[in-house]
C-alpha positions as CSV (number, residue, x, y, z in Angstrom):
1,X,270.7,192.9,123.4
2,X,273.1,190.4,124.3
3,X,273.6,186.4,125.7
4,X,273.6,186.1,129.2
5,X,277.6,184.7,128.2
6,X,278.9,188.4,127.1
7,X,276.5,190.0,129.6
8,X,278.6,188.2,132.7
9,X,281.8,189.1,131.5
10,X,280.5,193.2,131.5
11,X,279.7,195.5,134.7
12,X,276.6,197.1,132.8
13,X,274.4,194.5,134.8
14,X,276.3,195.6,137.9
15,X,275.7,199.1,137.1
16,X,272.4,198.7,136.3
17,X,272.1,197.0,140.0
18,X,273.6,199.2,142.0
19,X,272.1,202.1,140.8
20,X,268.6,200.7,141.6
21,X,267.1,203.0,144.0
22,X,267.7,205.9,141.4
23,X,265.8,204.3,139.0
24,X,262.7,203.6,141.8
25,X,263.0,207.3,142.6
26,X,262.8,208.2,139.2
27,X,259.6,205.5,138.5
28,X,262.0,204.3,136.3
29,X,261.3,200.3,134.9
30,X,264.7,198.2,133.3
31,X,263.7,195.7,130.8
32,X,266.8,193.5,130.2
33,X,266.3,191.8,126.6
34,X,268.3,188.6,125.9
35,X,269.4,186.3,123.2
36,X,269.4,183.4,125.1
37,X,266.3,180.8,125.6
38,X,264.3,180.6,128.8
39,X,265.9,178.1,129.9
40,X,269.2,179.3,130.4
41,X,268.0,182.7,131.7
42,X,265.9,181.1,134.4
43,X,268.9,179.3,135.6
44,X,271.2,182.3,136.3
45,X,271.5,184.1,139.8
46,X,272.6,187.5,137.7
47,X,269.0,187.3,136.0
48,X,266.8,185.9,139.3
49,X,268.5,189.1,141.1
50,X,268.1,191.5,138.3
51,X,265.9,194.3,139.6
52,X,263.5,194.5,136.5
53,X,261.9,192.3,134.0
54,X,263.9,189.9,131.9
55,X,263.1,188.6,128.4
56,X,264.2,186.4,126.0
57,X,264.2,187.3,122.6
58,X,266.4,184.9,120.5
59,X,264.7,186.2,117.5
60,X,265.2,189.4,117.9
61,X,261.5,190.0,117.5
62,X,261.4,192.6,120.1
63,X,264.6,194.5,119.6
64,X,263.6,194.7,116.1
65,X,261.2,196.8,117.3
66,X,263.2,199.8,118.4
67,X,266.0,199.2,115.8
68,X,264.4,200.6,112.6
69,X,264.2,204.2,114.1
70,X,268.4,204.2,115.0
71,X,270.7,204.8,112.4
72,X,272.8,201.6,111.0
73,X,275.7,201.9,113.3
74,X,273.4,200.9,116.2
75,X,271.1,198.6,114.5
76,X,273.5,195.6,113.7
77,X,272.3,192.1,115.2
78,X,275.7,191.7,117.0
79,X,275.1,195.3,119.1
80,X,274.2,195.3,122.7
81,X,271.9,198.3,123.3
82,X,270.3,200.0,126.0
83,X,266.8,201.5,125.4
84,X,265.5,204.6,126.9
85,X,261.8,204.5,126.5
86,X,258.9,206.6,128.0
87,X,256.0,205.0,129.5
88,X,254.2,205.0,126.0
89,X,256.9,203.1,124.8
90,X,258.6,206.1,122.8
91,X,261.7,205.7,122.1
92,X,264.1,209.0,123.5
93,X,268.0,207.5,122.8
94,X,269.7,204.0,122.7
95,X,273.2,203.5,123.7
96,X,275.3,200.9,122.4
97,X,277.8,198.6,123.8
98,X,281.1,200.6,122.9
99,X,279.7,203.6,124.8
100,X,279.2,201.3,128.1
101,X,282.9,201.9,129.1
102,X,283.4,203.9,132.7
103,X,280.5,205.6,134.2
104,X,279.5,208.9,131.4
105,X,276.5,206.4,129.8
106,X,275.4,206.1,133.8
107,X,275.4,209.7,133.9
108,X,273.4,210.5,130.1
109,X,271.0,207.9,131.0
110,X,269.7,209.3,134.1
111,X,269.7,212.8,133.0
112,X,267.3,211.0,130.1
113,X,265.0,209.8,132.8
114,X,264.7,213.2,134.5
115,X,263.9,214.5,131.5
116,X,261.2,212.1,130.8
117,X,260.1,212.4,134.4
118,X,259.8,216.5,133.4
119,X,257.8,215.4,130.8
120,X,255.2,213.0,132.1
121,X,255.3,213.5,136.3
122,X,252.4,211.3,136.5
């Protein structure tokens, strides 16, 4: 989870974007979670054009959520993560923001979501 701010300034968005009909092929939802307020999420074009559901979570309510399972070098406040989830809302892996750099956490997370897919085809 990050602010919209550090988001813009990372391809992860972009990559998220682009890869788009993967995740559709896959039945694959992205559920971006941000720090920043409503407000300021409803006024960015990166957000209006993400192809999944946005929230704001300034709180940190709902990333807390997933956080307690990861070990401490993923749960900081200050860590962008990416959540791989089933549809039952387990939690399979995270990622966090230092393993965003080139393409590999593209590559893991889709081999995630084919694994899930495995698992629950309907």
């Amino acid at each position: 989870m990050h602010s919209l701010s550090r988001l813009n300034n990372n391809t992860v968005i972009d990559t998220l974007m682009s890869s788009h009909t993967r995740f559709v092929e896959l039945d694959t939802s992205l559920v971006l979670v941000l720090t920043d307020p409503t407000s300021i999420l409803l006024a960015s074009t990166v957000i209006t054009n993400f192809p999944g559901y946005v929230i704001s979570d300034p709180l940190g309510t709902i990333r807390s959520l997933f956080t307690h399972s990861l070990s401490d070098n993923l749960s900081g406040n200050d860590r962008g993560l990416l959540f791989v989830l089933d549809q039952y809302g387990a939690l399979y892996t995270a990622y966090s923001d230092v393993e965003f750099e080139g393409d590999h956490w593209l590559v893991d997370l889709l081999s995630w979501l084919e694994y899930i897919e495995i698992q629950c085809p309907e």
